[in-house]
BAKOLLUM-758040 format. One record per residue (C-alpha): x, y, z; residue number from 1. Coordinates in Angstrom, 2 decimals. Each point is the difference from the previous one (the first is absolute). Example, Ala and Ser with C-alpha at 12.3 -4.5 7.8 and 13.67 -1.06 7.14 Angstrom:
2
- xx  yy  zz  nr
- 12.30  -4.50  7.80  1
- 1.37  3.44  -0.66  2
This chain:
417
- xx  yy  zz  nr
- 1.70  43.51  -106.22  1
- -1.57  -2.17  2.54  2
- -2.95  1.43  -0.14  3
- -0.24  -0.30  -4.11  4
- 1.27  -3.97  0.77  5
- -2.58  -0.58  2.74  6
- -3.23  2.18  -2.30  7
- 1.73  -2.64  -2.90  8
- -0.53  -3.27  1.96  9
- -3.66  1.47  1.37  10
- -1.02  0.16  -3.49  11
- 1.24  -3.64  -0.94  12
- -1.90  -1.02  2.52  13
- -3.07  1.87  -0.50  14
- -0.07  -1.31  -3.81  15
- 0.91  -3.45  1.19  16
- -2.99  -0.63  1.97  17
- -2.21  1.45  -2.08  18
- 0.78  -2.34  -2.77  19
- -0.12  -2.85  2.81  20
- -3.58  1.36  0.49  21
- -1.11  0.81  -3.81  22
- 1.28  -3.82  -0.32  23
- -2.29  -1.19  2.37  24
- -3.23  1.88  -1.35  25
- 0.62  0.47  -3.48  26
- 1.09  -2.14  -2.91  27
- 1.38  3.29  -2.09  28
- -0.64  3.77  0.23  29
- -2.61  -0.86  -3.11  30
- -1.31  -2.89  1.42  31
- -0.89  0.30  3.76  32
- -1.02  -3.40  1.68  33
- -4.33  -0.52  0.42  34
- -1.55  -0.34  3.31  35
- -1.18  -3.69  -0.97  36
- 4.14  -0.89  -0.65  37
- 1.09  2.05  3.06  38
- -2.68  -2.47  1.93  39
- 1.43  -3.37  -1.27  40
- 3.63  1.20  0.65  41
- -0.97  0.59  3.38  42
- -1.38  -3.42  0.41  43
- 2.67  -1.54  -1.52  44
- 2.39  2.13  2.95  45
- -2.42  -1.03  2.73  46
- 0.43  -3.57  -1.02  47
- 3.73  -0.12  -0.51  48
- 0.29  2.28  3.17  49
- -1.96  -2.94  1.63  50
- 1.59  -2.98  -1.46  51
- 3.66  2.02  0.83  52
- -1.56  0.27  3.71  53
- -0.84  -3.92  0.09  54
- 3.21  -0.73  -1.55  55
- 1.73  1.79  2.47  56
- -1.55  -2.20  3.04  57
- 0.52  -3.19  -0.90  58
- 3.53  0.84  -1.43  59
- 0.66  1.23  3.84  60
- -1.65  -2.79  1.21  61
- 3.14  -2.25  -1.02  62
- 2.09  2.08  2.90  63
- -0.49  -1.75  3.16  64
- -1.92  2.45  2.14  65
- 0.73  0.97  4.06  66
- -3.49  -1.76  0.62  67
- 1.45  -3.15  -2.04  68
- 4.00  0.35  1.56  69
- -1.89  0.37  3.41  70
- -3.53  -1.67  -0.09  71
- -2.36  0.94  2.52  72
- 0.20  -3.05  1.90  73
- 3.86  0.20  0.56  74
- -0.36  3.87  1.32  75
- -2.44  -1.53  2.34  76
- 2.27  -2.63  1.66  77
- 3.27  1.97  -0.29  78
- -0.78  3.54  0.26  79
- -3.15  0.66  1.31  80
- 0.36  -3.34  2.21  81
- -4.05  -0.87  -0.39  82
- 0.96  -3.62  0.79  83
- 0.05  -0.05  3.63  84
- -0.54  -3.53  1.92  85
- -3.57  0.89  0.85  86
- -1.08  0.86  -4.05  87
- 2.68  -2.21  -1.60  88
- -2.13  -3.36  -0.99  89
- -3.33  2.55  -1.10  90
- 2.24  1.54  -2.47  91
- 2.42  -3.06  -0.66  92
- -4.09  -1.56  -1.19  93
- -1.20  2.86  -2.02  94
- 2.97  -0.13  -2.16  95
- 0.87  -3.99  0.55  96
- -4.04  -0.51  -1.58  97
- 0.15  2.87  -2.65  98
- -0.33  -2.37  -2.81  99
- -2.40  -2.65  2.23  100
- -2.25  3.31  0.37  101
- 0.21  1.24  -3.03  102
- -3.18  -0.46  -2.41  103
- 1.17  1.74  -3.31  104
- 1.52  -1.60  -2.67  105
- 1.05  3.17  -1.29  106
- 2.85  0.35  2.86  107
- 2.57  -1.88  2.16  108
- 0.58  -0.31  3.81  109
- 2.41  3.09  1.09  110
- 2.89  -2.81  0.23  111
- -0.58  -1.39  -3.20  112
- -0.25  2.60  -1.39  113
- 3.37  1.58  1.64  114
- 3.09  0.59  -2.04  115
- 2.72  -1.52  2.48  116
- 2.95  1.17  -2.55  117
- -0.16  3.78  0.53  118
- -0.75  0.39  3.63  119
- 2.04  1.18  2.20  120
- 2.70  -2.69  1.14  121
- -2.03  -0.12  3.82  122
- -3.75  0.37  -1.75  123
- 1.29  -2.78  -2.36  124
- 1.25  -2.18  2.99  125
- -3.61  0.43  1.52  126
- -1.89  -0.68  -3.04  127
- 2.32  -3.20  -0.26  128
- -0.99  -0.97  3.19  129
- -3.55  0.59  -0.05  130
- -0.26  -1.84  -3.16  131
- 1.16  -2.83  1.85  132
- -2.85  -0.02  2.54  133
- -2.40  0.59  -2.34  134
- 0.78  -2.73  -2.73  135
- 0.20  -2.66  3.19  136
- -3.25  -1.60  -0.07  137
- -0.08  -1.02  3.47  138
- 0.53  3.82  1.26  139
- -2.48  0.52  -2.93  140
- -2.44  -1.98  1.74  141
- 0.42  1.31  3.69  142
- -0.47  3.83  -1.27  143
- -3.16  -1.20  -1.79  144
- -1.63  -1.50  3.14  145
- 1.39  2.57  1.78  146
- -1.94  2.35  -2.26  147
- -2.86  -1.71  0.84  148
- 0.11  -0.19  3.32  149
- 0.38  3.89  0.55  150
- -2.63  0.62  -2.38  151
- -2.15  -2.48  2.34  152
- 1.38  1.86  2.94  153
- -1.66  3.66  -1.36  154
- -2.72  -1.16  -0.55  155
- -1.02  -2.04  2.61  156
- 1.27  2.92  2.76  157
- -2.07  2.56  -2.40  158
- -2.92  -2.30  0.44  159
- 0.58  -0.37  3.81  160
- 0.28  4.29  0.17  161
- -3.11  0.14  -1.49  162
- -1.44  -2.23  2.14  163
- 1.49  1.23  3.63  164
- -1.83  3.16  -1.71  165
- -3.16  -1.62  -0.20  166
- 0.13  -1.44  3.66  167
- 0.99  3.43  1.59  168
- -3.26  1.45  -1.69  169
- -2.38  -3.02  1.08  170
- 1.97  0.50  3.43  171
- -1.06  3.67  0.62  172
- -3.54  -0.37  -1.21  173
- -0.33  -2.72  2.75  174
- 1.18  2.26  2.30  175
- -2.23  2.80  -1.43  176
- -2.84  -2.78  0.48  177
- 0.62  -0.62  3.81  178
- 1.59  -3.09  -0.08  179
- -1.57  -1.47  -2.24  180
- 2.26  -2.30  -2.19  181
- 0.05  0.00  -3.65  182
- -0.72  -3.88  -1.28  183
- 2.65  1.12  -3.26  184
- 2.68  0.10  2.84  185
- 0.68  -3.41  0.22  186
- 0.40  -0.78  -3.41  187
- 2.65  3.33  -0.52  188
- 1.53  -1.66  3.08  189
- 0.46  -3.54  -1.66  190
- 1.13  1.79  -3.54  191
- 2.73  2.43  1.97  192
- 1.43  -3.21  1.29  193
- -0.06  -1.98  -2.82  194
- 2.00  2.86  -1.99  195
- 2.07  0.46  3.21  196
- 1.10  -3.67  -0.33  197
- -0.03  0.08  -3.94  198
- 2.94  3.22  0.12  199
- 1.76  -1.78  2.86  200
- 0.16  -3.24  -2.18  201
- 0.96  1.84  -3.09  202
- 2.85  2.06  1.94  203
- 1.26  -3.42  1.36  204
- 0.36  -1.23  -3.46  205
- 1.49  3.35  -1.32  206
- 3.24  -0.43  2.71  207
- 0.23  -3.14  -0.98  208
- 0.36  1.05  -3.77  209
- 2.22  2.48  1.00  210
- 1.91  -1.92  2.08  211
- 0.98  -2.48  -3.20  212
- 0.59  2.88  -2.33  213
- 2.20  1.51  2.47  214
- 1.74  -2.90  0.29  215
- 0.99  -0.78  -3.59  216
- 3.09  0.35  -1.17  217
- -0.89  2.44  -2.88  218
- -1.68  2.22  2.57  219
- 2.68  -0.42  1.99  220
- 2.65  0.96  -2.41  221
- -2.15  3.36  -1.23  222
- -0.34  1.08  3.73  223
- 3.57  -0.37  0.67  224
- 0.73  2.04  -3.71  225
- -2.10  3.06  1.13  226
- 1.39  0.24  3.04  227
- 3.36  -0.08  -1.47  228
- -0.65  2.66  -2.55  229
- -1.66  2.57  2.85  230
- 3.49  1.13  0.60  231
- 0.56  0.64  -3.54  232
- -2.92  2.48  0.25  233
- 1.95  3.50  -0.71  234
- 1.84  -1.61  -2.95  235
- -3.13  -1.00  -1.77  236
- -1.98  3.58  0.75  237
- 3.07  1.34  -1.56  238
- 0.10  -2.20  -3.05  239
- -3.51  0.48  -0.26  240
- 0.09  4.14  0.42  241
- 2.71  -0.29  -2.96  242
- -1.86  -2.10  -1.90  243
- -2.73  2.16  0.14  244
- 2.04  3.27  -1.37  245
- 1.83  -1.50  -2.43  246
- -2.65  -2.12  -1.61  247
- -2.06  3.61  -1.31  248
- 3.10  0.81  -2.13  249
- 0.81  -3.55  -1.01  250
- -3.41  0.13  -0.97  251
- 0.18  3.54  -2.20  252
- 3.25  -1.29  -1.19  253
- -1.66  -3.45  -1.21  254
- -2.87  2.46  -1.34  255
- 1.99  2.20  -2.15  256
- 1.57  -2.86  -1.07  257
- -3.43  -1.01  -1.78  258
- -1.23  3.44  -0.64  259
- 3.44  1.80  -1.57  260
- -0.08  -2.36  -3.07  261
- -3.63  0.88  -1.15  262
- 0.80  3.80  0.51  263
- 3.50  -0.26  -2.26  264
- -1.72  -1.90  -2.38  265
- -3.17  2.80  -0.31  266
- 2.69  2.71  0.22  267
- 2.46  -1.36  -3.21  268
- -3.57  -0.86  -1.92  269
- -1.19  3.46  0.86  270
- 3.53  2.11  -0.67  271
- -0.06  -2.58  -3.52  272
- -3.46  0.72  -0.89  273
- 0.69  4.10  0.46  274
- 3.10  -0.22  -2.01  275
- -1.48  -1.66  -2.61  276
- -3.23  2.46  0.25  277
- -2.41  -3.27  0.35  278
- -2.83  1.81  1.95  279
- -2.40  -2.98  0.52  280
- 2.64  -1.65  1.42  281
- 1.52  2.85  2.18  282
- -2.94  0.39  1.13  283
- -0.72  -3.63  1.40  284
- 3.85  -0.54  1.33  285
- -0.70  3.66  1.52  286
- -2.92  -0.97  2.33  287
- 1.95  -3.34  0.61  288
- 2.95  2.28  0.96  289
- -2.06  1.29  2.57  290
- -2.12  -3.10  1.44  291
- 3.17  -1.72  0.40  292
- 1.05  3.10  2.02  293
- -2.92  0.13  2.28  294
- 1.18  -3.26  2.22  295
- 3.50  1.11  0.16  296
- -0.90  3.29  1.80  297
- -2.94  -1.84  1.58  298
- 2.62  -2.81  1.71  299
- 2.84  2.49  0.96  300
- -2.46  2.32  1.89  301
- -1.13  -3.42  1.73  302
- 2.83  -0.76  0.97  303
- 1.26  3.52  1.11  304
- -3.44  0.82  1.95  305
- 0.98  -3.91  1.83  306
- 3.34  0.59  0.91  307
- -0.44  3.55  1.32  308
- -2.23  -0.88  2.88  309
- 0.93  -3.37  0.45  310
- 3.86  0.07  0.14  311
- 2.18  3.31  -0.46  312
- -2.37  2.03  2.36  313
- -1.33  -2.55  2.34  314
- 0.53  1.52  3.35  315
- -1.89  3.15  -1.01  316
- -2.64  -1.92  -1.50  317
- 0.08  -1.96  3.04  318
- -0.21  3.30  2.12  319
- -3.21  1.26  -2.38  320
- -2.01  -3.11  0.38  321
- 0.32  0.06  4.32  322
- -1.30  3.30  -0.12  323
- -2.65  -0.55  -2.42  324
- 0.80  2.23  -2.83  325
- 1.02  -2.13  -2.58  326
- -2.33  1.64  -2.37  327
- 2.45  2.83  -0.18  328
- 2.08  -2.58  -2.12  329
- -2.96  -0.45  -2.53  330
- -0.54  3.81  -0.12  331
- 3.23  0.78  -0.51  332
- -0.06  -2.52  -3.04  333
- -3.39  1.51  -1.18  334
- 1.53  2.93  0.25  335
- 3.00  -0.02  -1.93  336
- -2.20  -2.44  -2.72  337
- -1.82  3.01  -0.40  338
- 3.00  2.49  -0.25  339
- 1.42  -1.75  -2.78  340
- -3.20  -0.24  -2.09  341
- -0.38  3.12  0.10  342
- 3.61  1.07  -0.62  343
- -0.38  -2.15  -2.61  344
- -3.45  1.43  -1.53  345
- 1.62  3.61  0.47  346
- 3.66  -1.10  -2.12  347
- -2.45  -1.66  -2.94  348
- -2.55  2.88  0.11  349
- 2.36  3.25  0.28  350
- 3.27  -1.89  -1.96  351
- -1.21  -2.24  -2.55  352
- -4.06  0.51  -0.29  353
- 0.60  3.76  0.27  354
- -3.20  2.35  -1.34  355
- 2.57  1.21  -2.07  356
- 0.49  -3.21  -2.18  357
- -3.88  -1.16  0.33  358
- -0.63  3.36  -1.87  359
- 2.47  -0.85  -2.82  360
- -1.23  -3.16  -0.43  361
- -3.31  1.05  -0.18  362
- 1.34  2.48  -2.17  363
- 1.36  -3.23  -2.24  364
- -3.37  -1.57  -0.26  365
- -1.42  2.97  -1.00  366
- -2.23  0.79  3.09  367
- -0.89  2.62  2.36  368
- 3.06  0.78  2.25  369
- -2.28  1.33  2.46  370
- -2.85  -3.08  -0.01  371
- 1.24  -2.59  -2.03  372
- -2.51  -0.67  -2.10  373
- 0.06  -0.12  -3.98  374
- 0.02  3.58  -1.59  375
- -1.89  -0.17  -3.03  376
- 1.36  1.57  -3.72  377
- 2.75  2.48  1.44  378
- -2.01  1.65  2.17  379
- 2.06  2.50  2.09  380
- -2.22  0.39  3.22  381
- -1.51  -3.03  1.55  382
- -3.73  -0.84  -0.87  383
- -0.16  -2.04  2.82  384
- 2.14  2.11  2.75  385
- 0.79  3.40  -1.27  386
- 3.46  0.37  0.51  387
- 1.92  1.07  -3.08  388
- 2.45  -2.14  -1.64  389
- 2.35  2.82  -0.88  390
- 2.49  2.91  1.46  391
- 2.37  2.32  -1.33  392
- 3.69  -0.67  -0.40  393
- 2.17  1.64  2.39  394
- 2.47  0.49  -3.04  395
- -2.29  0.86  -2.79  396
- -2.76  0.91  1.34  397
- -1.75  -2.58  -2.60  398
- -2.94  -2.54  1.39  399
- 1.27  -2.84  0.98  400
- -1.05  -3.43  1.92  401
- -0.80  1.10  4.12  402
- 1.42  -4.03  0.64  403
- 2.86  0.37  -2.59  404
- 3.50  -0.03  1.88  405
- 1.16  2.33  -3.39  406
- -1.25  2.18  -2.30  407
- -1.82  -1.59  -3.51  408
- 1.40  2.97  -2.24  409
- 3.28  1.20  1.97  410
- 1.34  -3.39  1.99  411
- 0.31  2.26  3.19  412
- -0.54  -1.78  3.43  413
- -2.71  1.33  1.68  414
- -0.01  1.55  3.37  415
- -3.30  -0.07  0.89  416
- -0.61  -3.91  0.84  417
């Protein structure tokens, strides 16, 4: 009984996707769909598929990302602690003169262009802060200057290297020569020391910068913050790690949330269309059915193949990657890629494509069971294959169709297929 049940529901679902297919390639068993309408449909799916795709991005670009809860800057001072005393005013400056340095109208400075409201409460304390010392126009000043100055600095002590080069080459070809001195040397002499004084000038003025934008109260106030925070350091790698695994299925969850509506909406026109045996329209909501499939697979495998490695088997991927095998991972992916393809080919091949049912449709459209191709008239043998079209009944012994499942005179089910 369970076997009759289970051979019942096979066969459902065997008929089931062939219509699915015959809707996507045909228009009606009379009617099959040209080559030249099967190539616009496709470009029509491409572009959908595409526009679905861009829709997709900038519908997930509304959820505030780990790179936007946690931007790169904050990681640096809190987490990665980048902003030590001896680098703190170079990278205070870089971000301090974003805008000053920036020559494209196209984009802001990194703080202007920051979105304070959905950082992390510390990142959005720093940004607050920094802010602060960048909109003061005095501190505004002293970073520009200061800019200048170390600019100055590199390339005046590039300028002296090149130089002390210079000398030590005219200096061994005059001892090469005997003694004899080089009448370039005193001139390299006089521009060594006049870079030598130049860099020692310029450093004098670069502690003094330093000196008043340590000594502002803004500065002082963001020194005193960071140091504060280090010893929240765990608590924000934490909030950042769980950031980081939650935000993948917030982010399928926002997804489906954008592509679930387009599929239900193909899949009631499509079911409608069917049931009221509209083929031009089955077939459009059909390959719609499908396109709007495509990124719902596409997104859940994303997410699955980011997760697995990233989060639920860290340690082991952790483990792979020290001893330099993490290839296995992607083989092992490959692999199993590969093993349901083919189980895949093999089910539509041997269940649903079976030799068996190409022959009776072959059969249908009056061709060759062997070759395909058109018999001509009612020939009974092949003109174009030689296989004959014909076999004898196992009941009545009467000629009958070779890719018939029963006999033409008697109704009896052949054996021999």
């Amino acid at each position: 009984m369970f076997r009759e049940q289970k051979g019942i529901s096979m066969a459902r679902i065997k008929d089931r996707f062939i219509n699915f297919k015959d809707r996507l390639i045909r228009i009606n068993d009379k009617e099959p769909l040209s080559r030249l309408s099967l190539i616009v449909i496709i470009i029509v799916d491409l572009f959908i598929l595409s526009v679905i795709f861009q829709g997709l991005d900038e519908h997930t670009g509304q959820l505030t990302s780990p790179d936007e809860y946690f931007p790169h800057q904050c990681r640096e001072v809190f987490i990665q602690k980048d902003w030590m005393d001896a680098v703190f005013l170079a990278r205070l400056q870089e971000l301090v003169l974003s805008d000053y340095n920036n020559t494209s109208y196209r984009y802001d400075g990194e703080l202007q262009g920051a979105e304070t409201e959905i950082m992390h409460p510390s990142c959005r304390a720093l940004f607050e802060r920094l802010n602060k010392v960048a909109t003061d126009q005095n501190l505004n000043r002293l970073f520009a200057d200061r800019q200048t100055l170390v600019k100055e600095k590199e390339q005046v002590t590039l300028e002296l290297n090149k130089s002390k080069n210079v000398y030590d080459t005219f200096l061994l070809e005059n001892i090469a020569t005997n003694g004899r001195e080089s009448s370039n040397l005193p001139a390299l002499k006089d521009t060594i020391d006049s870079h030598s004084k130049r860099i020692e000038a310029v450093t004098r003025q670069l502690v003094e910068i330093d000196e008043q934008i340590n000594g502002h109260d803004l500065i002082i106030a963001l020194r005193t913050m960071i140091e504060e925070d280090r010893q929240y350091r765990e608590r924000l790698i934490d909030d950042y790690k769980n950031y980081q695994f939650t935000y993948p299925l917030k982010e399928l969850a926002w997804q489906l949330l954008f592509m679930l509506p387009l599929f239900v909406v193909f899949y009631i026109w499509s079911s409608r269309s069917v049931r009221n045996n509209n083929r031009i329209q089955a077939l459009i909501s059909t390959h719609l059915l499908v396109i709007s499939f495509i990124p719902i697979i596409f997104k859940t495998v994303e997410v699955v193949l980011d997760l697995i490695p990233n989060h639920f088997f860290k340690d082991l991927f952790k483990l792979l990657k020290a001893l330099h095998i993490i290839a296995l991972w992607h083989y092992i992916v490959i692999i199993v890629a590969i093993a349901t393809g083919l189980s895949a080919v093999y089910f539509i091949q041997k269940k649903i494509f079976n030799i068996q049912r190409i022959q009776q449709k072959r059969l249908a459209n009056k061709e060759c069971y062997a070759c395909g191709k058109k018999l001509p008239n009612t020939d009974t043998i092949c003109p174009f294959c030689g296989v004959s079209q014909f076999t004898r009944c196992d009941k009545c012994q009467q000629e009958t169709y070779v890719a018939g499942e029963y006999c033409r005179h008697c109704g009896h089910k052949q054996t021999n297929l």
